[in-house]
LOZAKE-975853 format. One record per residue (C-alpha): x, y, z. Coordinates in steps of 0.1 Angstrom, whole numbers, padded with zeros to 4 digits, always signed. Example, Ala and Ser with C-alpha at 12.3 -4.5 7.8 and 13.67 -1.06 7.14 Angstrom:
BEGIN
+0123-0045+0078+0137-0011+0071
This chain:
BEGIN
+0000+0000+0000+0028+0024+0011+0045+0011-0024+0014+0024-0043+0011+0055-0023+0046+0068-0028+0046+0053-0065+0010+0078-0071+0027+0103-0056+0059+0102-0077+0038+0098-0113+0015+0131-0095+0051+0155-0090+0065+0143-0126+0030+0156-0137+0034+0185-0123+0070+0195-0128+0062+0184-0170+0035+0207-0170+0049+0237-0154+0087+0234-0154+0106+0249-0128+0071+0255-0108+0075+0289-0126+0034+0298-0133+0031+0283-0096+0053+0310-0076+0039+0337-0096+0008+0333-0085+0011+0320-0049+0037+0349-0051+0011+0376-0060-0021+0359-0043+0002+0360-0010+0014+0397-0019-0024+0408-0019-0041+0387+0009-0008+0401+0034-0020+0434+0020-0054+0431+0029-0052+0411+0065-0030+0445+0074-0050+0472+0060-0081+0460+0073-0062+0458+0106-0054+0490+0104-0089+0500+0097-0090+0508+0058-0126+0514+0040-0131+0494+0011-0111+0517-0018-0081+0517-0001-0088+0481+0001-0085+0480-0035-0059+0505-0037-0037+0483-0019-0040+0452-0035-0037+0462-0074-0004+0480-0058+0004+0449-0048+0002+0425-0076+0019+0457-0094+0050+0454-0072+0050+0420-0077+0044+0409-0113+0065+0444-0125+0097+0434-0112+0114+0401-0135+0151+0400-0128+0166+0366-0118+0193+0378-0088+0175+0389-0051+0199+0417-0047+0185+0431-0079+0150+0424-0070+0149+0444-0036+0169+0476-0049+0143+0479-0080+0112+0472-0054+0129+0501-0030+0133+0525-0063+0100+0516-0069+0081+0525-0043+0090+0564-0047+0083+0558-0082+0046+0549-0071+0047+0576-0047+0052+0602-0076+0029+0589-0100+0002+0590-0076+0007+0623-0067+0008+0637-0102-0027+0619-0111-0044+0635-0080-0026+0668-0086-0039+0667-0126-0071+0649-0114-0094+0680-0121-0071+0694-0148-0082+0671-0176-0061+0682-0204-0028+0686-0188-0036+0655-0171-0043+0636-0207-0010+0652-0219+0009+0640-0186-0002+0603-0191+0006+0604-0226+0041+0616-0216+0042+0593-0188+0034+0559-0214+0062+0571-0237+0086+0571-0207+0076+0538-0193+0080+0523-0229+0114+0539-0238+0128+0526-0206+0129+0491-0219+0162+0501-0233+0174+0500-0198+0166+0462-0192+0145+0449-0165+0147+0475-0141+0138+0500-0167+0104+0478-0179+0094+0474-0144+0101+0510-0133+0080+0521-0164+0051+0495-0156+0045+0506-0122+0050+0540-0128+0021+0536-0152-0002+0510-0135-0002+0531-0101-0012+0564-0124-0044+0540-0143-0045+0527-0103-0050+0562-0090-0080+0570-0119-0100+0535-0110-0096+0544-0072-0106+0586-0076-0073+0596-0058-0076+0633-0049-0052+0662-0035-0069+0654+0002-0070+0614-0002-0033+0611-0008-0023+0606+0027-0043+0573+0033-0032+0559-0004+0002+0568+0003+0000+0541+0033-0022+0517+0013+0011+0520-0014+0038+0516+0017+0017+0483+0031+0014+0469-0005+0048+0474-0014+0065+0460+0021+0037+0431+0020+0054+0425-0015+0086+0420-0002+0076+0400+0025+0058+0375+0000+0085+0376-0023+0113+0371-0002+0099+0349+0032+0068+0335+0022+0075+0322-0016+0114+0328-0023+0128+0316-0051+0163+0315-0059+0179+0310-0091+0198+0277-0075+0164+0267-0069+0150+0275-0098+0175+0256-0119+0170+0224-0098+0133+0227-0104+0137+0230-0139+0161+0195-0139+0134+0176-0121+0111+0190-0151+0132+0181-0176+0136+0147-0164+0099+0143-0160+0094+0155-0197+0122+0127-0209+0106+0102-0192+0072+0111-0206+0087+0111-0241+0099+0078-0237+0064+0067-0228+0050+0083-0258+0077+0064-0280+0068+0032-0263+0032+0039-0272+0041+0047-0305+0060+0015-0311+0028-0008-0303+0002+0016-0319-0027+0002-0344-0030+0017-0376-0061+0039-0359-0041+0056-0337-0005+0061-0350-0012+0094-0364-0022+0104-0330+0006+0092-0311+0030+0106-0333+0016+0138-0326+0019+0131-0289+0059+0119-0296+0060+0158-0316+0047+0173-0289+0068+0154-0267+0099+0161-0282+0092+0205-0284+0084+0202-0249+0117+0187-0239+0134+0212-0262+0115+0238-0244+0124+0231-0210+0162+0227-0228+0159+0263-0235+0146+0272-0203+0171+0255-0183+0205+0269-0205+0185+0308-0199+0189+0297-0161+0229+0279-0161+0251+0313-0153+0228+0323-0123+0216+0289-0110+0255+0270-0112+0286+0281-0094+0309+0281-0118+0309+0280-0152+0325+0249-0158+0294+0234-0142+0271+0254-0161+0288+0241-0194+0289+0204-0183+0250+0206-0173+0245+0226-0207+0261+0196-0226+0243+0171-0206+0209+0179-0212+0217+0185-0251+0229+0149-0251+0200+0137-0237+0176+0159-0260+0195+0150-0292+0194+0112-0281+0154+0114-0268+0146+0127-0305+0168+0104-0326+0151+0077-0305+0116+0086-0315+0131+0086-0348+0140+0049-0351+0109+0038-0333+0092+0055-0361+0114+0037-0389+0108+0005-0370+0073+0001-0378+0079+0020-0414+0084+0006-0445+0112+0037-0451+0131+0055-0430+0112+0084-0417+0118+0113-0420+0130+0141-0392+0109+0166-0404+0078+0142-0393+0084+0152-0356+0085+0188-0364+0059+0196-0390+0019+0188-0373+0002+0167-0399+0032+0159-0419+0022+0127-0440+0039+0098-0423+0064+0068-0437+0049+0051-0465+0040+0015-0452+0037+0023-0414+0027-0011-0399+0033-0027-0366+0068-0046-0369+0065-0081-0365+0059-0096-0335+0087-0113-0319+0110-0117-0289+0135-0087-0298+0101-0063-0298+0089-0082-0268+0128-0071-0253+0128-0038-0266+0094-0029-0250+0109-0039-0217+0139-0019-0220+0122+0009-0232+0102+0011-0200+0136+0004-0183+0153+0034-0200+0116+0055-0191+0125+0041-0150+0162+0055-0150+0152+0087-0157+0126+0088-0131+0150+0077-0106+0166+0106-0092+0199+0083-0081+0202+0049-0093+0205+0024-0063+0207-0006-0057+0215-0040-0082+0185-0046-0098+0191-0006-0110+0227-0010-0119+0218-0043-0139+0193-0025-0158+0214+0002-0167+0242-0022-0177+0219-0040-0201+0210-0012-0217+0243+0009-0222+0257-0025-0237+0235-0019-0267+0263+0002-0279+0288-0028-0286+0271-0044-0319+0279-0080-0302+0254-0072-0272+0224-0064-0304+0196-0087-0302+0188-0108-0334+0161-0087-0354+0156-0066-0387+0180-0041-0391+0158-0012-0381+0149-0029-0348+0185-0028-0341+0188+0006-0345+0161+0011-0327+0181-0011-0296+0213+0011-0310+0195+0044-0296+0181+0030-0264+0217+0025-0257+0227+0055-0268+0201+0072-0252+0211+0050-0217+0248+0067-0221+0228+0104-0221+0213+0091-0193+0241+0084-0171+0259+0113-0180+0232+0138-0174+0229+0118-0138+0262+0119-0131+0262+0157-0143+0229+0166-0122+0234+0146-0097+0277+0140-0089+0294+0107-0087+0279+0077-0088+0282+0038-0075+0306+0020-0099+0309-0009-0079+0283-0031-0102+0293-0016-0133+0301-0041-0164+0327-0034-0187+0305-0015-0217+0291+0007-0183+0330+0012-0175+0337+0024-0205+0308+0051-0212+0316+0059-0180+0358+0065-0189+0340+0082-0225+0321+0105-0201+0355+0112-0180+0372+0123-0207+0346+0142-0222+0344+0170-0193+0384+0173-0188+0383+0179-0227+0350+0204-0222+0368+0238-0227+0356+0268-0203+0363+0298-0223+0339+0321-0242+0345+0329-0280+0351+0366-0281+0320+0378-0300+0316+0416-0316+0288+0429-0299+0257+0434-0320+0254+0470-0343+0227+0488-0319+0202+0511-0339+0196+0544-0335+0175+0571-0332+0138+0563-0343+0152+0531-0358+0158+0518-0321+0131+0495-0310+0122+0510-0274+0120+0541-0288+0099+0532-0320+0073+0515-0298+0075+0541-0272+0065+0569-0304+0039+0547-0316+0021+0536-0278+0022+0575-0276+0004+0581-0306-0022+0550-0300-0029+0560-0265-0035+0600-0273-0060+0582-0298-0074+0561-0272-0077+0586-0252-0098+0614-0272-0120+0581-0282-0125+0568-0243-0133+0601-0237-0164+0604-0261-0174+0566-0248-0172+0580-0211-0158+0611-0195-0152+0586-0163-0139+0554-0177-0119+0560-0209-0085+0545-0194-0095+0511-0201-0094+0522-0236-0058+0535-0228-0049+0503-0207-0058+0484-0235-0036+0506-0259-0006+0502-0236-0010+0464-0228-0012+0454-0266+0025+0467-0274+0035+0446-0244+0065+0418-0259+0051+0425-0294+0078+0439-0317+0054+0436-0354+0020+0450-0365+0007+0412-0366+0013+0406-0332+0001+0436-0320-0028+0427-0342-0032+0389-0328-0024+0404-0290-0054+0429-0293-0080+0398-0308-0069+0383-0280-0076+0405-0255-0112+0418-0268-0121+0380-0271-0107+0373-0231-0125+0405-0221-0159+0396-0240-0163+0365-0222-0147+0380-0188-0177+0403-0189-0200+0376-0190-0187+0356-0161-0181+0390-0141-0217+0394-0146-0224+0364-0129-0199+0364-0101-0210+0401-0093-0243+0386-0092-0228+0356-0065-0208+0376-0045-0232+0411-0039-0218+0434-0016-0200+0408+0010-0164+0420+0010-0144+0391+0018-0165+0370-0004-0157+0393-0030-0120+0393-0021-0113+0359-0021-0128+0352-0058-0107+0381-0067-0079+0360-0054-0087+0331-0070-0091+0354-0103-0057+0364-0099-0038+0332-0091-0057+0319-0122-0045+0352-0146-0008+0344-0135-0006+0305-0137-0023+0307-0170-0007+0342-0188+0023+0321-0203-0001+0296-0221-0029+0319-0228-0031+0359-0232-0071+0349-0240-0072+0334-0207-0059+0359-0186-0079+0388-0199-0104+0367-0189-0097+0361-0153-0086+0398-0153-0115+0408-0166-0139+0385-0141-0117+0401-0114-0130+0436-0123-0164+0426-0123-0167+0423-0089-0144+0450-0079-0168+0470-0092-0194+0457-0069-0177+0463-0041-0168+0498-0049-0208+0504-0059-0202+0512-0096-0213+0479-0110-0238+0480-0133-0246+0458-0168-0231+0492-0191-0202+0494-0170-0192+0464-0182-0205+0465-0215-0188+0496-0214-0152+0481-0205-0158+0457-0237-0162+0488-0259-0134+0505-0244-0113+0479-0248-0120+0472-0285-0114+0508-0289-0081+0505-0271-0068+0480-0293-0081+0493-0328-0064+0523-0314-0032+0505-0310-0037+0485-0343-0037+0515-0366-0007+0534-0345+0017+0504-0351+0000+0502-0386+0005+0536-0396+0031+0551-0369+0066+0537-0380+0057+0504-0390+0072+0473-0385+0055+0449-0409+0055+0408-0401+0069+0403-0433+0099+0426-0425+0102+0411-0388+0105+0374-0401+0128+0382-0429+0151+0394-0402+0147+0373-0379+0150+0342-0405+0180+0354-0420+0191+0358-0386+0184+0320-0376+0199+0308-0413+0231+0332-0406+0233+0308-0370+0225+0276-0389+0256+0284-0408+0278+0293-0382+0269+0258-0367+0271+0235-0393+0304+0253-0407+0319+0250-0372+0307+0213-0364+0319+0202-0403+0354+0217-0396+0361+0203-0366+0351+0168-0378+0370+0175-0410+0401+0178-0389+0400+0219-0384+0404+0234-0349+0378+0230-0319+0353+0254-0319+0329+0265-0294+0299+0249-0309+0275+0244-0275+0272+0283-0271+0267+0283-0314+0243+0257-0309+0221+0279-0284+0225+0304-0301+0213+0294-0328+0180+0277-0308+0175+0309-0293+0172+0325-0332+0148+0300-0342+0126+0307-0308+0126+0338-0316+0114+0336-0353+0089+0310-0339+0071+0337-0320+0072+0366-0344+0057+0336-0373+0024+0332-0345+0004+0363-0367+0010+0343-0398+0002+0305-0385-0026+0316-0359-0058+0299-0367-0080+0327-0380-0056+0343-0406-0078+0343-0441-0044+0338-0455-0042+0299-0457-0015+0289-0481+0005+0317-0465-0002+0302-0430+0009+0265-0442+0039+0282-0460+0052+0297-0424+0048+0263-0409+0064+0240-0430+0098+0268-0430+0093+0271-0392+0094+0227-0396+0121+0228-0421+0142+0252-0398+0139+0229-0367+0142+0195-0388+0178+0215-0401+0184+0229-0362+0180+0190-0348+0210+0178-0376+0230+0204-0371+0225+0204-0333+0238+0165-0337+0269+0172-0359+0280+0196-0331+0274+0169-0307+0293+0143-0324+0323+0168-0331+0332+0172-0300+0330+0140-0288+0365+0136-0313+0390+0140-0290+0374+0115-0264+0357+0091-0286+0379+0066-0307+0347+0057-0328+0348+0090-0340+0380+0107-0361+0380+0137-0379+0377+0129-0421+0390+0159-0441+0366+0149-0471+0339+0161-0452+0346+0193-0457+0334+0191-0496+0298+0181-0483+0299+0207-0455+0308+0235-0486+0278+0230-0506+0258+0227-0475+0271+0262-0464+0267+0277-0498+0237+0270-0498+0228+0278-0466+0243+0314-0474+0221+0317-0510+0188+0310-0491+0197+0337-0465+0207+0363-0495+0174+0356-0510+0158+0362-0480+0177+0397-0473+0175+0407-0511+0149+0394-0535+0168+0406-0561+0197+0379-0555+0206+0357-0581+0223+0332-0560+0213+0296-0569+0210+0265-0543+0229+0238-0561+0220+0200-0557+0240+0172-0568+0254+0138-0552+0243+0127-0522+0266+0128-0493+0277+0094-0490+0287+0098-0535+0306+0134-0524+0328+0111-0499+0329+0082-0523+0346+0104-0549+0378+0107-0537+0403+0074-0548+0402+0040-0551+0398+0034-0516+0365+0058-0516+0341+0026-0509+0353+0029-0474+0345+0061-0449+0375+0048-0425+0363+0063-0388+0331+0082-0399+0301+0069-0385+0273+0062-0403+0252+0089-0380+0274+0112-0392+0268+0104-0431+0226+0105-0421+0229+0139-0401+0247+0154-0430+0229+0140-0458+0191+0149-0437+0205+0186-0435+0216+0187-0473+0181+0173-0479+0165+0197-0451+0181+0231-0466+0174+0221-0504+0140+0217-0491+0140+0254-0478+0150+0270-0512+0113+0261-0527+0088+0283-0501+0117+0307-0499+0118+0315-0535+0155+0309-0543+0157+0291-0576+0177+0253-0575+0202+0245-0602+0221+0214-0605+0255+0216-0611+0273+0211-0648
């Protein structure tokens, strides 16, 4: 019983690490709920009427949510500088309260400020956030010249119970953080594994769904990859560690995916391809069947849910562990393989592959291990592993910094001219909608120019919000109607509003205008202005908000999607470059590079083009063909990021490895690949290019080429041959929805 309590309880924390990794959406909100209910229990202690109540806890979950930066020092300076930052704005918006135009022109001024000083990092952003929300604070309370006083202490309580909840009652520390974000990871591996296990037995009915499962799989583990390498220089002491965790958990991604890949070919009549895992409802292998049914799949299903167990197990005790383990890392020696087809064998060739990213991400995460039962094949992964970190350089590449635009060409200060011009807009509109609530209309205006750098975003951001704030109204209506005028009633469903706006604002902007929304509805009751046109009201302000904030970034200095993707996918081609020229030099025989840091940077690139490609791919663009068109490059570029991800992992295993030696005839694949690499991203930049992608030979005939000894490849391993030859394929794939004409060579 205790067994199947503590084995519930186990499968219940991987659940919840997967979904939310490093407990991130978690903190925020117990964070900001704990922020506001401290903020309450003391005003009302010391006596506060219901607006200060309020008062004091939007203040709150301002302080709290505004301030982002990863190191505690940093965080309590910016929530010191802060408060007389809130003190100030207040003042101004009671001081202009009954002066309407110079108060319009001051809040106009104010939003411009608060959006240039993103140029100054996160202190700046949350500086400029709370200097704004406690201003739109000040106009939802009615702050006035003789109220100050008593909102000056609400402010004071809101911003010390902020502290106190961020730093006693849920602190977080970057060490911390990191840790959680391991245990996530691990839990998203092992749930990967299941997947692939699932995938390996599935009918013909439901292949095409777990395959979908096994894609979704796999960009959640490269996710919380991403997450974890944003988190190494804070969360690790050194940077040695950091780099030896950063090459662990690439390992294990690289291995997890080229896994689901063989499991895939296994029950395929053809090797399938990468871009299946990548692209949603990419047609799948001609001939997918169930393999044949014998005693190596009866095998591999065990030791698939044997790999799936180590990665649970946080430290591997005991015998019946180690022997697991052992059987599975001696799948890399070909005499250990199990009689079956050739593709089954790969598959047993990954699991032990996989086993060896295992152990070293253990061993990495966790320190030294027991040896004591290890066999010989565990011995030497183990020796392979050694070697690897005393080879693992520490320095960093010395990198020109970035060209930084200028003037109205900057970023910050283009959307701080443009939120300027939507919110001056927004507010002569509000105004004519309601001399007493046109801020919404201005909040709205503000909030849509939020992490949006494009006119489609902005665009998809402000649906977004009207559709969240439409549907908030209606289930404000009905909470207003639950709640009445009982005060701690109304409070704690505000509470739960709020915990449920911060755990789900990473997954869904729709969602938390929603709760936000909900919130306000009975807010409003309980500071006697509810009615059915107030809210109805709030919806037309806020549609008027974010038409107002459409047509500034439309007309105001425009950045068009187009012209954001372009730059961002040459910017993600220009990294795929710099990878693959790197990892194809040093297995050529050319000097170690350092290809972990190109590799990420190169991730990061193709996160970032990701997110600016979400106006072009989101479901209610009229534009179809142009919608598949951005998806299958966005697949393309992640099918080419995965090879290339694996070449730099396989170069600089060279020096440890003596399976692997460098081949200087590699380099004559690696230059056509580059080449065209380079053409695609001219085309891209200039549409006027004439640069051609060439095709020709495959790989493996490029190598062959060479003498009469070409039949053999001497030390290069056949993974090698398959990750080059997939990204050959992969980028001469890219030249057709990019427009760059393919030649093949005289």
């Amino acid at each position: 019983m205790r067994a199947a309590a503590r084995s519930a309880a186990a499968r219940w924390r991987d659940r919840v690490a997967a979904s939310d990794p490093g407990l991130l959406r978690l903190a925020a909100g117990l964070r900001t709920v704990g922020a506001i209910s401290l903020t309450l229990a003391v005003l009302s202690l010391l006596g506060a009427d219901v607006s200060h109540l309020v008062a004091g806890a939007i203040a709150a979950m301002v302080a709290t949510f505004a301030i982002r930066e990863k190191q505690r020092d940093r965080q309590a300076v910016t929530l010191a500088v802060g408060l007389p930052v809130a003190f100030a704005s207040m003042s101004l918006a009671a001081l202009l309260s009954s002066r309407a135009v110079a108060g319009d022109v001051f809040f106009v001024a104010l939003i411009f400020c608060a959006v240039y000083g993103r140029r100054f990092g996160d202190r700046g952003t949350a500086l400029g956030l709370i200097g704004f929300q406690v201003y739109f604070l000040s106009l939802f309370v009615g702050v006035t010249g003789s109220t100050l006083p008593g909102f000056y202490a609400s402010l004071a309580v809101a911003f010390g119970c902020s502290a106190v909840a961020r730093f006693a009652l849920v602190p977080q520390t970057p060490a911390g953080i990191l840790q959680r974000l391991r245990e996530a990871f691990r839990a998203r591996l092992a749930q990967l594994i299941d997947a692939q296990l699932d995938l390996l037995d599935a009918g013909p009915d439901d292949v095409e769904k777990i395959v979908a499962q096994v894609r979704e799989g796999t960009a959640r583990l490269h996710e919380t990859a991403m997450m974890i390498q944003g988190r190494l220089d804070e969360g690790t002491r050194d940077e040695a560690t950091a780099r030896l965790v950063q090459r662990r958990i690439a390992d294990a991604e690289i291995a997890a995916e080229r896994l689901g890949l063989l499991v895939l070919t296994a029950r395929s009549a053809e090797r399938a391809d990468t871009l299946t895992l990548h692209l949603p409802g990419a047609p799948l292998p001609e001939g997918g069947h169930l393999p044949v049914r014998d005693e190596s799949l009866d095998v591999l299903r065990r030791d698939l849910r044997a790999l799936g167990l180590l990665v649970r197990l946080p430290v591997a005790e005991g015998t019946a562990t180690a022997h697991v383990r052992n059987r599975l890392l001696g799948y890399r020696e070909e005499e250990n393989l199990p009689r079956a087809s050739p593709a089954v064998r790969d598959v047993f060739r990954g699991v032990g592959e996989a086993a060896r990213a295992v152990l070293g991400l253990r061993i990495a995460l966790d320190g030294p291990q027991d040896e004591s039962d290890d066999s010989p094949e565990t011995a030497r992964s183990r020796e392979e592993l050694d070697a690897e970190d005393a080879a693992m350089g520490g320095g960093e590449p010395d990198e020109e910094a970035p060209a930084q635009e200028t003037g109205l060409r900057r970023p910050t200060t283009r959307a701080a001219v443009q939120v300027a011009v939507g919110s001056s807009l927004a507010i002569v509109g509000g105004e004519l909608l309601s001399a007493h609530r046109w801020y919404w209309a201005v909040l709205t205006c503000w909030i849509v120019f939020i992490n949006t750098a494009s006119t489609g975003e902005i665009l998809v951001k402000g649906y977004r919000r009207l559709l969240g704030t439409v549907l908030g109204v209606v289930a404000g209506i009905a909470l207003a109607g639950l709640v009445g005028h009982h005060t701690w009633t109304a409070f704690a469903v505000v509470l739960l509003c709020v915990f449920a706006m911060f755990y789900t604002a990473p997954l869904s902007y729709t969602l938390m205008s929603f709760f936000v929304t909900a919130a306000l509805g009975v807010l409003y009751t309980l500071l006697h202005t509810y009615s059915m046109s107030v809210l109805v009201l709030r919806v037309e302000e806020t549609a008027l908000g974010a038409a107002c904030g459409i047509v500034a970034a439309a007309l105001v200095l425009p950045v068009r999607t187009d012209r954001r993707t372009n730059e961002l996918l040459t910017t993600v081609l220009d990294r795929l470059t710099d990878v693959t020229e790197a990892a194809v030099e040093q297995l050529s025989g050319g000097p170690p590079a350092d290809l972990l840091d190109l590799a990420r940077d190169l991730d990061q690139a193709l996160a970032d083009l990701r997110a600016a490609t979400q106006p072009l791919t989101h479901p209610v663009t009229p534009l179809r063909t142009r919608r598949e068109t951005a998806r299958y490059v966005v697949a393309l570029l992640e099918t080419c990021a995965y090879h290339a991800r694996a070449l730099a992992a396989t170069a600089e295993l060279l020096p440890t490895q003596r399976s692997i030696t460098a081949d200087p005839r590699l380099r004559r694949a690696g230059r056509r690949i580059v080449a065209n690499i380079a053409a695609i991203a001219e085309r891209v930049a200039d549409e006027r290019s004439t640069d051609e992608v060439l095709t020709g030979p495959s790989v493996a005939a490029l190598l062959s080429s060479g003498g009469p000894d070409s039949a053999s490849y001497g030390r290069v391993t056949d993974r090698v041959l398959r990750h080059l030859q997939r990204l050959d394929e992969a980028v001469v794939g890219l030249a057709r929805p990019l427009a760059t004409p393919v030649a093949r060579p005289r």
